[in-house]
PQR file of N, CA, C, O and H, with PARSE charges and radii, in Angstrom:
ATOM      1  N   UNK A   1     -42.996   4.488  58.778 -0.4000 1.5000
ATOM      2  CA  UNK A   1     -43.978   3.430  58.835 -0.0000 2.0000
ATOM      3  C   UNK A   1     -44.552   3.221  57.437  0.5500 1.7000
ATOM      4  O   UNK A   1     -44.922   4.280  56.931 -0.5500 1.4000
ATOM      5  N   UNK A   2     -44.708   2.245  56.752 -0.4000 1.5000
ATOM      6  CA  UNK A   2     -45.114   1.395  55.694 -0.0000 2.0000
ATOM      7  C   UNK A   2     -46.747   1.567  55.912  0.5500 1.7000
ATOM      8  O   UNK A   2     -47.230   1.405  57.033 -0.5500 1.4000
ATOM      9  H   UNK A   2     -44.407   1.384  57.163  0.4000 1.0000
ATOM     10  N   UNK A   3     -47.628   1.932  54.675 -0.4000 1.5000
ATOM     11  CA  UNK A   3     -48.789   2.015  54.747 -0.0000 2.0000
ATOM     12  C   UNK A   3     -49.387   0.521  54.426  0.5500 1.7000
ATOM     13  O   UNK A   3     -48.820   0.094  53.420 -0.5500 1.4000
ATOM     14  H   UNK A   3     -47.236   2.064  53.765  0.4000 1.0000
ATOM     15  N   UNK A   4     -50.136  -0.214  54.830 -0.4000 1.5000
ATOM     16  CA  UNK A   4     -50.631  -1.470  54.380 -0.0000 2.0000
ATOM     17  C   UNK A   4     -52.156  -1.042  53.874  0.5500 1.7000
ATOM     18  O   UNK A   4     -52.830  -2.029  53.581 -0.5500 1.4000
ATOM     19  H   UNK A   4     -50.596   0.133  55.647  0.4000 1.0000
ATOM     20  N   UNK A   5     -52.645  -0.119  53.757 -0.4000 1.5000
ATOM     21  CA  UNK A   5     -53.783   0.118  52.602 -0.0000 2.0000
ATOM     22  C   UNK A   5     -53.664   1.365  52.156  0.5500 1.7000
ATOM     23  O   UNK A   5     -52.903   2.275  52.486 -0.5500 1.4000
ATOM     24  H   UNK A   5     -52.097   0.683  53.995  0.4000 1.0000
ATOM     25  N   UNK A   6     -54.516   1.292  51.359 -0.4000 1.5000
ATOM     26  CA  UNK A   6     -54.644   2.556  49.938 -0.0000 2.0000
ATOM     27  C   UNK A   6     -54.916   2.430  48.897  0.5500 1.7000
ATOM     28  O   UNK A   6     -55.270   1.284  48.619 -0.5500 1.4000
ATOM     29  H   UNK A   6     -55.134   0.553  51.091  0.4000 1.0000
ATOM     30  N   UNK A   7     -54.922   3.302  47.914 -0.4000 1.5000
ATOM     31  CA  UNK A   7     -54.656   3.213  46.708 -0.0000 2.0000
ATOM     32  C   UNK A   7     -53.132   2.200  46.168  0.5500 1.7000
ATOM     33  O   UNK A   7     -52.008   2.578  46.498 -0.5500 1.4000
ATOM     34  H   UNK A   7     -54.634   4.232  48.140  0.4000 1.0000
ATOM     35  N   UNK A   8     -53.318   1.097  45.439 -0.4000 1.5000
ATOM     36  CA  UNK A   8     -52.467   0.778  44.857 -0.0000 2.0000
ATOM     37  C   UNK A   8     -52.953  -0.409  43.749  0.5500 1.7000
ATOM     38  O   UNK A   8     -54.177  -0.479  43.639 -0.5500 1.4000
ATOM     39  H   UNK A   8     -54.231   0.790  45.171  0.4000 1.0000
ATOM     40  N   UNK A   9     -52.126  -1.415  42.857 -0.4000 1.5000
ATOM     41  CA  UNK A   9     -53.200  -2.342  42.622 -0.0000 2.0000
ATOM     42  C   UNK A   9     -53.804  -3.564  43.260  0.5500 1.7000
ATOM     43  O   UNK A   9     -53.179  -4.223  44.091 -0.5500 1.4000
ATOM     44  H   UNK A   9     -51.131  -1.358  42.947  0.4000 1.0000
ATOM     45  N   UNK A  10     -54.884  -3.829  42.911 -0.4000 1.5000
ATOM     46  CA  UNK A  10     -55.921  -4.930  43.394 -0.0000 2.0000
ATOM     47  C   UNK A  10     -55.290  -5.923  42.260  0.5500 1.7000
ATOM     48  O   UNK A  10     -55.127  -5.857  41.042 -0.5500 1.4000
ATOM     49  H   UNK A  10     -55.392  -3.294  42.236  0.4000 1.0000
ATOM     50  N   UNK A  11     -55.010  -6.914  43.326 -0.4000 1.5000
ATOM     51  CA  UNK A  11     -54.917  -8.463  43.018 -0.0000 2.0000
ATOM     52  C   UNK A  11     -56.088  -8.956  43.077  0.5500 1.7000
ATOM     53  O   UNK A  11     -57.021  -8.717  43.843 -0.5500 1.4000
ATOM     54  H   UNK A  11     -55.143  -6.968  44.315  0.4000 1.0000
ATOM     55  N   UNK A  12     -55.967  -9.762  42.097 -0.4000 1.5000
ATOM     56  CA  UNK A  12     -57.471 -10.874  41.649 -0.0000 2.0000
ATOM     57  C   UNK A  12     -57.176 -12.155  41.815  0.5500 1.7000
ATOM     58  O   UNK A  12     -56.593 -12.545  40.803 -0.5500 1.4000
ATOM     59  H   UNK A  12     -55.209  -9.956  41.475  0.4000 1.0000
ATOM     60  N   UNK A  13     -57.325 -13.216  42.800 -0.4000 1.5000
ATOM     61  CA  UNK A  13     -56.977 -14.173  42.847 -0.0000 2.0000
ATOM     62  C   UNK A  13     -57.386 -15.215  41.828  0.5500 1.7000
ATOM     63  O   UNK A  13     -56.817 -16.275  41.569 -0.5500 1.4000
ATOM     64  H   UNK A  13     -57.799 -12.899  43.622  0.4000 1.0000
ATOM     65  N   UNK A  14     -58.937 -14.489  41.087 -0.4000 1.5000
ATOM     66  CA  UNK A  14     -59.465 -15.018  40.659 -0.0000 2.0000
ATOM     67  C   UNK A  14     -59.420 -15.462  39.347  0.5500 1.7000
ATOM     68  O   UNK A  14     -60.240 -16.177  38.770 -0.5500 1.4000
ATOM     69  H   UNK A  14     -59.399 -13.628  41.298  0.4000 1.0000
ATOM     70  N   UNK A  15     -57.515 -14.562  38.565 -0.4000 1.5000
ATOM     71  CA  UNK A  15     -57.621 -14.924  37.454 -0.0000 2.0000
ATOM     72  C   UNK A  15     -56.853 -16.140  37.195  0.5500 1.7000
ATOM     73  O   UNK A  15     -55.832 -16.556  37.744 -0.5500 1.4000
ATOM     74  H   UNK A  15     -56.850 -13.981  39.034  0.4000 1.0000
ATOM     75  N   UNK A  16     -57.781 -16.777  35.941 -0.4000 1.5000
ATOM     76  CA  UNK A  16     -56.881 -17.933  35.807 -0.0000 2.0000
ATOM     77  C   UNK A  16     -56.806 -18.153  34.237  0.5500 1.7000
ATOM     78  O   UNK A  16     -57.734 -17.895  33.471 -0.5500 1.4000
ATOM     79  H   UNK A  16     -58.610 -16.439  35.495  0.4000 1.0000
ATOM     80  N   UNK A  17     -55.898 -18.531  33.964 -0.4000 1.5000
ATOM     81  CA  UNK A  17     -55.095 -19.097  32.430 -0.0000 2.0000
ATOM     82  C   UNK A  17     -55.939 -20.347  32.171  0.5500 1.7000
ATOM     83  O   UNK A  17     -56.452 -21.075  33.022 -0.5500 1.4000
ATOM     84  H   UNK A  17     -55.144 -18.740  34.587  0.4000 1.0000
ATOM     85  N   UNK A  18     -55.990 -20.465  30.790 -0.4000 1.5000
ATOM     86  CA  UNK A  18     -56.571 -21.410  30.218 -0.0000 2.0000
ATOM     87  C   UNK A  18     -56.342 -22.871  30.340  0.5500 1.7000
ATOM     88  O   UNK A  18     -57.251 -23.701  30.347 -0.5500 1.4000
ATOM     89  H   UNK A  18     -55.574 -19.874  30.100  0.4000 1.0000
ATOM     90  N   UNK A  19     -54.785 -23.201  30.457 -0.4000 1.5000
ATOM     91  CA  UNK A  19     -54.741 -24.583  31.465 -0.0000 2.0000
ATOM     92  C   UNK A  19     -55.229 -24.758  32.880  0.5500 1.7000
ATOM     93  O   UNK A  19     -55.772 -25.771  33.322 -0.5500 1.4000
ATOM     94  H   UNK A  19     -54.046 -22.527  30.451  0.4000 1.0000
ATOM     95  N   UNK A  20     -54.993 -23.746  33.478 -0.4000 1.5000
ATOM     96  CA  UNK A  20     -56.414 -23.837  35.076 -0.0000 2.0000
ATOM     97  C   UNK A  20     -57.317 -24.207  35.008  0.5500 1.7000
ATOM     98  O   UNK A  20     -57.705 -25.183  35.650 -0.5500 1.4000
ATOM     99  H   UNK A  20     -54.552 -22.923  33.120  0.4000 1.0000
ATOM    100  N   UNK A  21     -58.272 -23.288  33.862 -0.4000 1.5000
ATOM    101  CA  UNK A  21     -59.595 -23.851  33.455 -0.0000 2.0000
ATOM    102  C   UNK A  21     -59.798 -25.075  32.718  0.5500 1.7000
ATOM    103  O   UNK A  21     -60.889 -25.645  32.680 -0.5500 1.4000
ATOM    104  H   UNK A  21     -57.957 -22.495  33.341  0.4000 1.0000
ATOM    105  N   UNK A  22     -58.900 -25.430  32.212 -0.4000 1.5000
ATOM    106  CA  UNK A  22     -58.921 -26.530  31.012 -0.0000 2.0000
ATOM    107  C   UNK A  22     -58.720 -27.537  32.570  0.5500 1.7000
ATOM    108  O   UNK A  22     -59.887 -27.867  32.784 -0.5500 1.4000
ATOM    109  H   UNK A  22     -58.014 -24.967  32.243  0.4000 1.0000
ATOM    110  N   UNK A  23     -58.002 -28.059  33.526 -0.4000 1.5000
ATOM    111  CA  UNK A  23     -57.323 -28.460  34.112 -0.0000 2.0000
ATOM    112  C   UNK A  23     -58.625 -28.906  35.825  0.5500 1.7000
ATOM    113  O   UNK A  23     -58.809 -29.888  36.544 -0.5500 1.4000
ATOM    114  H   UNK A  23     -57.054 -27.791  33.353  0.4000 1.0000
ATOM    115  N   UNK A  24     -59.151 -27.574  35.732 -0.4000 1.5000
ATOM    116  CA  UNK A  24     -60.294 -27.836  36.616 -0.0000 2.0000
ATOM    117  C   UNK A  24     -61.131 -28.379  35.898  0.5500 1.7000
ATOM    118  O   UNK A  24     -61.640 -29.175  36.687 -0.5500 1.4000
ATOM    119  H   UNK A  24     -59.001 -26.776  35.148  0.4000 1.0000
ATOM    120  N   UNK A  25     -61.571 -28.493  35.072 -0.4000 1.5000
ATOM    121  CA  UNK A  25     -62.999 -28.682  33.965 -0.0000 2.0000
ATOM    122  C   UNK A  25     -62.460 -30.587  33.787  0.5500 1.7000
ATOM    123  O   UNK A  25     -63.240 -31.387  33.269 -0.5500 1.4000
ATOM    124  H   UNK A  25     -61.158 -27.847  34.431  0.4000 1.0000
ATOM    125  N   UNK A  26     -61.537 -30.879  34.132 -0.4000 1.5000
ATOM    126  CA  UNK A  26     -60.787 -32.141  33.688 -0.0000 2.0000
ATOM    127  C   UNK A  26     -61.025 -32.930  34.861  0.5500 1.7000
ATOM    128  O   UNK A  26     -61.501 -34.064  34.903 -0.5500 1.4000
ATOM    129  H   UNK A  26     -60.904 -30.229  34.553  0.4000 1.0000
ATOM    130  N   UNK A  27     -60.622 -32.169  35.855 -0.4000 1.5000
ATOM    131  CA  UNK A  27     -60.624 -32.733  37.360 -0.0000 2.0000
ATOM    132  C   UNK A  27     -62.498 -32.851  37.363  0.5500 1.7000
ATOM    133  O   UNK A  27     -63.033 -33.953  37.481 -0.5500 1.4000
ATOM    134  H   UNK A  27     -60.236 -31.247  35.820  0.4000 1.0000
ATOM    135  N   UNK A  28     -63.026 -32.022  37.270 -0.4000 1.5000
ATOM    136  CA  UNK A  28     -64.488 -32.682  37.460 -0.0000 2.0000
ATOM    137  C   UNK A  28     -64.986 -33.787  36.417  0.5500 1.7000
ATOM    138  O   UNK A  28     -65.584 -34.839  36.644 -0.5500 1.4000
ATOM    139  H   UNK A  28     -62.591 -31.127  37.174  0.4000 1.0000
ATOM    140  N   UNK A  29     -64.635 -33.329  35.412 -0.4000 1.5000
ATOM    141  CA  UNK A  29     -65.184 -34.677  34.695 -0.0000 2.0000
ATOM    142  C   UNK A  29     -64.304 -35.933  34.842  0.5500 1.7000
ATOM    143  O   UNK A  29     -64.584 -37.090  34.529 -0.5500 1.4000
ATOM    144  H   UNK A  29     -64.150 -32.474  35.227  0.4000 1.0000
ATOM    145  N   UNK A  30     -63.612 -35.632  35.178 -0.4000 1.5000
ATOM    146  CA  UNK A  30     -62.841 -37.366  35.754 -0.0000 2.0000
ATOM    147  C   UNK A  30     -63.704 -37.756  37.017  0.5500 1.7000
ATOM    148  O   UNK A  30     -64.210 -38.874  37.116 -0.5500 1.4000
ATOM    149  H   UNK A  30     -63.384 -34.692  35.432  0.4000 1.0000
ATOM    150  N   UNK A  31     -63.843 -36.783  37.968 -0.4000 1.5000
ATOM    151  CA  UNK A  31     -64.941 -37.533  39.198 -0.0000 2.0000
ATOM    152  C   UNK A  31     -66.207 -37.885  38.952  0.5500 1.7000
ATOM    153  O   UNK A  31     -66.888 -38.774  39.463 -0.5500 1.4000
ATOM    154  H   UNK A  31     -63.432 -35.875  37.887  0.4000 1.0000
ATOM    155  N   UNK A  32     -66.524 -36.890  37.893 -0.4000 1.5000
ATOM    156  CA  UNK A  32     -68.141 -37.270  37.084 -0.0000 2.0000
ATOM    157  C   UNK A  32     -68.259 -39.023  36.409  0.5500 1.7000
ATOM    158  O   UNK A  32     -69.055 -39.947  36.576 -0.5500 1.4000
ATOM    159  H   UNK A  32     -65.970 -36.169  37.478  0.4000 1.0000
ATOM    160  N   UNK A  33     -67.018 -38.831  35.609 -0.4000 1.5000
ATOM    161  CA  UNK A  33     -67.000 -40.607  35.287 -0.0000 2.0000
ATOM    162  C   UNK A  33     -66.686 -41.098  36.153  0.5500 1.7000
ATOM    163  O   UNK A  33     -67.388 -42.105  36.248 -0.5500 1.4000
ATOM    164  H   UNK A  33     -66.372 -38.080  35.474  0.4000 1.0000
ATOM    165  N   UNK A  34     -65.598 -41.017  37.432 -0.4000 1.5000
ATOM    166  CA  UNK A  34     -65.699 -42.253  38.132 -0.0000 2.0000
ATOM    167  C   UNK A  34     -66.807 -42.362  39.642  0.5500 1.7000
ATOM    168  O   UNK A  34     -66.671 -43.086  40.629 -0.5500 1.4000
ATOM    169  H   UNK A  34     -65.028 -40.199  37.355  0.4000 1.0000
ATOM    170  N   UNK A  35     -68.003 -41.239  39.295 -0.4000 1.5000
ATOM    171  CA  UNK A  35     -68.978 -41.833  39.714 -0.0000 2.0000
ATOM    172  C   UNK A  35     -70.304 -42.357  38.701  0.5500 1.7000
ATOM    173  O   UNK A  35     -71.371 -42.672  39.230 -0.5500 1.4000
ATOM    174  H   UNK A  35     -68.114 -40.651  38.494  0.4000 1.0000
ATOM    175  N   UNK A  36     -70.174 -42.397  37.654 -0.4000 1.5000
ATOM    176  CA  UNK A  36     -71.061 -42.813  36.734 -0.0000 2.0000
ATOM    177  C   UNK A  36     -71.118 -44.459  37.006  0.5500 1.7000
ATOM    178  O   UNK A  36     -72.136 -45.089  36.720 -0.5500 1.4000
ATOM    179  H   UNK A  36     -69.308 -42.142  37.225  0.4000 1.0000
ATOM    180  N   UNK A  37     -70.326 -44.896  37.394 -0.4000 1.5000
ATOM    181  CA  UNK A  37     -70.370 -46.550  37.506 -0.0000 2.0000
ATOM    182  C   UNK A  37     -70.098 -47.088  36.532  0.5500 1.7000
ATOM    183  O   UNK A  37     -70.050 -48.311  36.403 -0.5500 1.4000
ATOM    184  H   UNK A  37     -69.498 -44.385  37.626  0.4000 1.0000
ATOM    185  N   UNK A  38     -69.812 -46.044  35.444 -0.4000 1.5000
ATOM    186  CA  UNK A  38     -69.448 -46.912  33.856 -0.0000 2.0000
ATOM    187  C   UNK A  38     -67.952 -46.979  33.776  0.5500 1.7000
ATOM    188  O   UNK A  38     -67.387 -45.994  34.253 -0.5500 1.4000
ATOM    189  H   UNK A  38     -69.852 -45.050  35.549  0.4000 1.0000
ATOM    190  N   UNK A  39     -67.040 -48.091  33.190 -0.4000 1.5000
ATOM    191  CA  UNK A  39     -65.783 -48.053  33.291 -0.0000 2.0000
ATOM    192  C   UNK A  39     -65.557 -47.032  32.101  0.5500 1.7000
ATOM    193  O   UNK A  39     -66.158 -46.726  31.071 -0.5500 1.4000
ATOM    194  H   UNK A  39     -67.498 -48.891  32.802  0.4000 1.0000
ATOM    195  N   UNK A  40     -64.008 -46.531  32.968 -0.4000 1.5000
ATOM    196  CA  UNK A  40     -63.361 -45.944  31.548 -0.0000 2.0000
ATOM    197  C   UNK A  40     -61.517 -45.871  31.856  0.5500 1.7000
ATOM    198  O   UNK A  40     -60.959 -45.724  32.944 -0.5500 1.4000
ATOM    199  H   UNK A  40     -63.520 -46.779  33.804  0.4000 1.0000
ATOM    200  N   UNK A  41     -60.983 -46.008  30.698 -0.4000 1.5000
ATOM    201  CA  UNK A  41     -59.402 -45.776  31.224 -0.0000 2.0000
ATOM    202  C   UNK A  41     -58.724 -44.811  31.704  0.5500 1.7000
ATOM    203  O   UNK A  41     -58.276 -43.840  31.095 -0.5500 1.4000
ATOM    204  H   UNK A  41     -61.436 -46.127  29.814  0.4000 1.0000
ATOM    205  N   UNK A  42     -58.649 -45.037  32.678 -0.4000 1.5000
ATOM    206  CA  UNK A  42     -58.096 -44.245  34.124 -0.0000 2.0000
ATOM    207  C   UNK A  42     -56.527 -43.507  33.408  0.5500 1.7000
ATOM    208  O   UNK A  42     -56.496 -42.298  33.178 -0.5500 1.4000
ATOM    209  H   UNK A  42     -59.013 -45.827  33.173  0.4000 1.0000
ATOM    210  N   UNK A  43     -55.945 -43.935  33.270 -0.4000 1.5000
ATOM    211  CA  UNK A  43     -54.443 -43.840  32.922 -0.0000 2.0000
ATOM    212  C   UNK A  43     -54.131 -43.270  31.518  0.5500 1.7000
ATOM    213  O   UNK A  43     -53.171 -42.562  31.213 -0.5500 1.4000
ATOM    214  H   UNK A  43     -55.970 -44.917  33.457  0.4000 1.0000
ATOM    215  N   UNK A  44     -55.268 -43.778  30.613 -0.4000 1.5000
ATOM    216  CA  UNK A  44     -54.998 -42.771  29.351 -0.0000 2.0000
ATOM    217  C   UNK A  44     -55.908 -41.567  29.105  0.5500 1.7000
ATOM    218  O   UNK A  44     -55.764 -40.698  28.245 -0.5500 1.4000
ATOM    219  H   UNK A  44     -56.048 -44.353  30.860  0.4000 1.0000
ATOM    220  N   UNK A  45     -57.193 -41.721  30.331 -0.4000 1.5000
ATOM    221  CA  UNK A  45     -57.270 -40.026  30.322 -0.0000 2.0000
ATOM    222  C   UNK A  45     -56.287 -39.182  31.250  0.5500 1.7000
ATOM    223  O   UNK A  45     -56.275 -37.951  31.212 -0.5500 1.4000
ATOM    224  H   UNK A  45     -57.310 -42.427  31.030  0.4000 1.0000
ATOM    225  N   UNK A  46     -55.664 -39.750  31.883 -0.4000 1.5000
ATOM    226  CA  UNK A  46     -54.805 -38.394  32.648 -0.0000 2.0000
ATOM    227  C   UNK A  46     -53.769 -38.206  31.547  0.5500 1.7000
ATOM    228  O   UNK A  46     -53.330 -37.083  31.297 -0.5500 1.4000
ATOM    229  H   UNK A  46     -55.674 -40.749  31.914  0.4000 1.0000
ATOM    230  N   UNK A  47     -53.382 -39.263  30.903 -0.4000 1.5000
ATOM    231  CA  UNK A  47     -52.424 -39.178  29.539 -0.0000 2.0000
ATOM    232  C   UNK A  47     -52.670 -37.737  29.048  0.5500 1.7000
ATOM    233  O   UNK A  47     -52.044 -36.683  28.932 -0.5500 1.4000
ATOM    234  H   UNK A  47     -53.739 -40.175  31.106  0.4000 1.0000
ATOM    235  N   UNK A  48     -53.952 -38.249  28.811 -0.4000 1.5000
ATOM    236  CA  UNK A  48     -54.471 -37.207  27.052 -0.0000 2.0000
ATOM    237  C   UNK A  48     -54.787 -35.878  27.718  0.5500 1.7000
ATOM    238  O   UNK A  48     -55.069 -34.930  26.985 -0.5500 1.4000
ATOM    239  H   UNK A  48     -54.461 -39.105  28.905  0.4000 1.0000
ATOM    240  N   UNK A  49     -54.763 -35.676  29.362 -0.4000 1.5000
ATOM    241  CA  UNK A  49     -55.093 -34.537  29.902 -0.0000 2.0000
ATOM    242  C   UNK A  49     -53.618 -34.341  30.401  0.5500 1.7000
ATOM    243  O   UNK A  49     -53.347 -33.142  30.338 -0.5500 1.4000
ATOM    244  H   UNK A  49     -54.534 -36.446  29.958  0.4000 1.0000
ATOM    245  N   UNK A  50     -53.028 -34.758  30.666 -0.4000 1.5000
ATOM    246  CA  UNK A  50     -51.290 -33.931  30.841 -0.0000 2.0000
ATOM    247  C   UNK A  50     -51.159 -33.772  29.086  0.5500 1.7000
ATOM    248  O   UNK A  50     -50.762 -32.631  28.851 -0.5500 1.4000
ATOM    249  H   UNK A  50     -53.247 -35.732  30.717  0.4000 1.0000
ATOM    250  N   UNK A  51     -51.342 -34.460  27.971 -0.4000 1.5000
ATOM    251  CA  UNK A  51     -50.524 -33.715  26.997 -0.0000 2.0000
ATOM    252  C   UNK A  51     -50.734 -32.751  26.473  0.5500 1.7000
ATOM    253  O   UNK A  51     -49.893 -32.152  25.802 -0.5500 1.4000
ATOM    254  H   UNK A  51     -51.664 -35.387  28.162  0.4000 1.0000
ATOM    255  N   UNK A  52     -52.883 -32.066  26.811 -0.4000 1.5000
ATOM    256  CA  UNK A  52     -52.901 -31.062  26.390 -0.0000 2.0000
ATOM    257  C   UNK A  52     -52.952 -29.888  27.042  0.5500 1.7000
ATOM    258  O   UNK A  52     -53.183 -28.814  26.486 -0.5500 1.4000
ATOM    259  H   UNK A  52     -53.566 -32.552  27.356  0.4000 1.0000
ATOM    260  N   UNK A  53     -52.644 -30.107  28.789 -0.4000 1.5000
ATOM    261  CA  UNK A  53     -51.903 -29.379  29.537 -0.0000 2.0000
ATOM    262  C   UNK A  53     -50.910 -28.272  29.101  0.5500 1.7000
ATOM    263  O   UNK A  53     -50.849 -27.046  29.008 -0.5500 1.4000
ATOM    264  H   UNK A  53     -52.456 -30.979  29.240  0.4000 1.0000
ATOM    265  N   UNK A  54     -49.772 -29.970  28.771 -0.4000 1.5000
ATOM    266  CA  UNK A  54     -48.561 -29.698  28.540 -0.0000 2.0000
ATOM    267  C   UNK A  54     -48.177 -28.390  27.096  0.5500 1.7000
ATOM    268  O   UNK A  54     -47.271 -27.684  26.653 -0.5500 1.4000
ATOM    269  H   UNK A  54     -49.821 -30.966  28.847  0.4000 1.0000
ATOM    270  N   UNK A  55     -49.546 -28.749  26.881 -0.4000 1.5000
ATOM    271  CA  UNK A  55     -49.512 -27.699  25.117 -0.0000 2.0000
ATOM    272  C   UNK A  55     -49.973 -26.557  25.452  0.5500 1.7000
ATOM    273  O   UNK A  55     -49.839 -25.572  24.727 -0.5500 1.4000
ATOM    274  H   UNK A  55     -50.282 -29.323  27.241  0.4000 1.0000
ATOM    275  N   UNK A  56     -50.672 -26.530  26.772 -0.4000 1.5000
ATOM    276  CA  UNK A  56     -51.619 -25.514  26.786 -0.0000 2.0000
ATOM    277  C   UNK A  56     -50.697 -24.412  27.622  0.5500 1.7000
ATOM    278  O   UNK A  56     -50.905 -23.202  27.724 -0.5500 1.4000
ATOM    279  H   UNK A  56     -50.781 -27.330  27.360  0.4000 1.0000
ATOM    280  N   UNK A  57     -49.710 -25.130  28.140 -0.4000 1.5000
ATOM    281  CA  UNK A  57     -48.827 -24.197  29.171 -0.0000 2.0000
ATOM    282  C   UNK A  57     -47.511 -23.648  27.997  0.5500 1.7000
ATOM    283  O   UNK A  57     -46.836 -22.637  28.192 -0.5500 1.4000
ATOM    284  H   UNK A  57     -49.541 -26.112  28.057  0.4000 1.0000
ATOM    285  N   UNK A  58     -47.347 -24.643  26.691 -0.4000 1.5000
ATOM    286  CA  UNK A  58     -46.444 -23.991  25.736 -0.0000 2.0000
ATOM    287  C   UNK A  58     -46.995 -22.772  24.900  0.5500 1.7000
ATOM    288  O   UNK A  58     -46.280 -21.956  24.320 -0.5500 1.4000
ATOM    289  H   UNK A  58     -47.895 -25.464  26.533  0.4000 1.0000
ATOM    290  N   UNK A  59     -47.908 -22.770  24.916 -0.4000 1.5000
ATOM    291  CA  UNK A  59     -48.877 -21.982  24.007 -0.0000 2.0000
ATOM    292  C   UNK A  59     -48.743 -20.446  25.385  0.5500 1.7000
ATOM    293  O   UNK A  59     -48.353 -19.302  25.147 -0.5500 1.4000
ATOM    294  H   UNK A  59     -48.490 -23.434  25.388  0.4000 1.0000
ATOM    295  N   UNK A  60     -49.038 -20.798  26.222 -0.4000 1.5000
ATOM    296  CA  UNK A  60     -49.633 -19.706  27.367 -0.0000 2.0000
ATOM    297  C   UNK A  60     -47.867 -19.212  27.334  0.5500 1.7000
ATOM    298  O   UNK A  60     -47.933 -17.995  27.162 -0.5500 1.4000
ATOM    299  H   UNK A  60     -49.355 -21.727  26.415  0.4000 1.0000
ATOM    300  N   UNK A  61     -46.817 -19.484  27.395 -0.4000 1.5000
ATOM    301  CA  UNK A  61     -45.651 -18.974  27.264 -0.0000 2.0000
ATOM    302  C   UNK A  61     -45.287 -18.336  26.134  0.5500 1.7000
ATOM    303  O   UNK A  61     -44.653 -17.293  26.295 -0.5500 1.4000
ATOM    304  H   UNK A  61     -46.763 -20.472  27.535  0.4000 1.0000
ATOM    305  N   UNK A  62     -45.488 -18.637  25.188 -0.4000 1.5000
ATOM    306  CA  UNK A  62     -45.583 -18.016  24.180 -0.0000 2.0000
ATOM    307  C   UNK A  62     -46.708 -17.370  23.962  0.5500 1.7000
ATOM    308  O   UNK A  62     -47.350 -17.634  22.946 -0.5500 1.4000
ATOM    309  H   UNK A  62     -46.003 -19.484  25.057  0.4000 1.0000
ATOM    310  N   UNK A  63     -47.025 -16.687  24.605 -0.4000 1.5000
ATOM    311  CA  UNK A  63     -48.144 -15.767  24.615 -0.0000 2.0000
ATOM    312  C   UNK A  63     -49.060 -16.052  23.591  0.5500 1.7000
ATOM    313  O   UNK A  63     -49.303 -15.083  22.872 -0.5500 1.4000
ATOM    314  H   UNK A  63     -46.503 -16.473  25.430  0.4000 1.0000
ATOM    315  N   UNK A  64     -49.714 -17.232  23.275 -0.4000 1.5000
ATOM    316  CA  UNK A  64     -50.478 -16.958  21.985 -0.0000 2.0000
ATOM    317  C   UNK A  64     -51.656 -18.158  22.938  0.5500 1.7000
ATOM    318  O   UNK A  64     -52.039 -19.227  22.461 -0.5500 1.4000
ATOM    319  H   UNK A  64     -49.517 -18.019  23.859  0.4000 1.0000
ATOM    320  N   UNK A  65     -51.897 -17.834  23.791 -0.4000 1.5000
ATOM    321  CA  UNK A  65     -53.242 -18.797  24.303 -0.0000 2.0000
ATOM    322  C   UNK A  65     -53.790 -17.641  24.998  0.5500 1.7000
ATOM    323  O   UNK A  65     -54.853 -17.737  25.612 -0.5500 1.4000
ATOM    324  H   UNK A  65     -51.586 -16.966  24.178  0.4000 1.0000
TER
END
């Protein structure tokens, strides 16, 4: 029989990489402006937030983020 507790390691669901955070922090301030009532461009902030995603996940592979 297989033990299902004990000593072994603890998972943290809670950790997250710097595009997560960068990525959540993005997702709220996009709902923050589109409840401000003030316009803003829809399409070139998800732009400018996938490209520094996209850097942030090259960087996190190469271990240097």
């Amino acid at each position: 029989m297989v033990a299902t507790t004990g000593l072994g390691p603890k998972r943290s669901a809670a950790v997250k990489t710097p595009s997560d955070e960068f990525k959540a922090y993005c997702e709220a301030e996009f709902e923050r402006r589109l409840n401000s009532g003030e316009s803003f461009d829809e399409p070139l902030y998800r732009k400018a937030m996938a490209m520094v995603l996209d850097r942030l996940d090259r960087l996190q592979q190469e271990g240097r983020a």
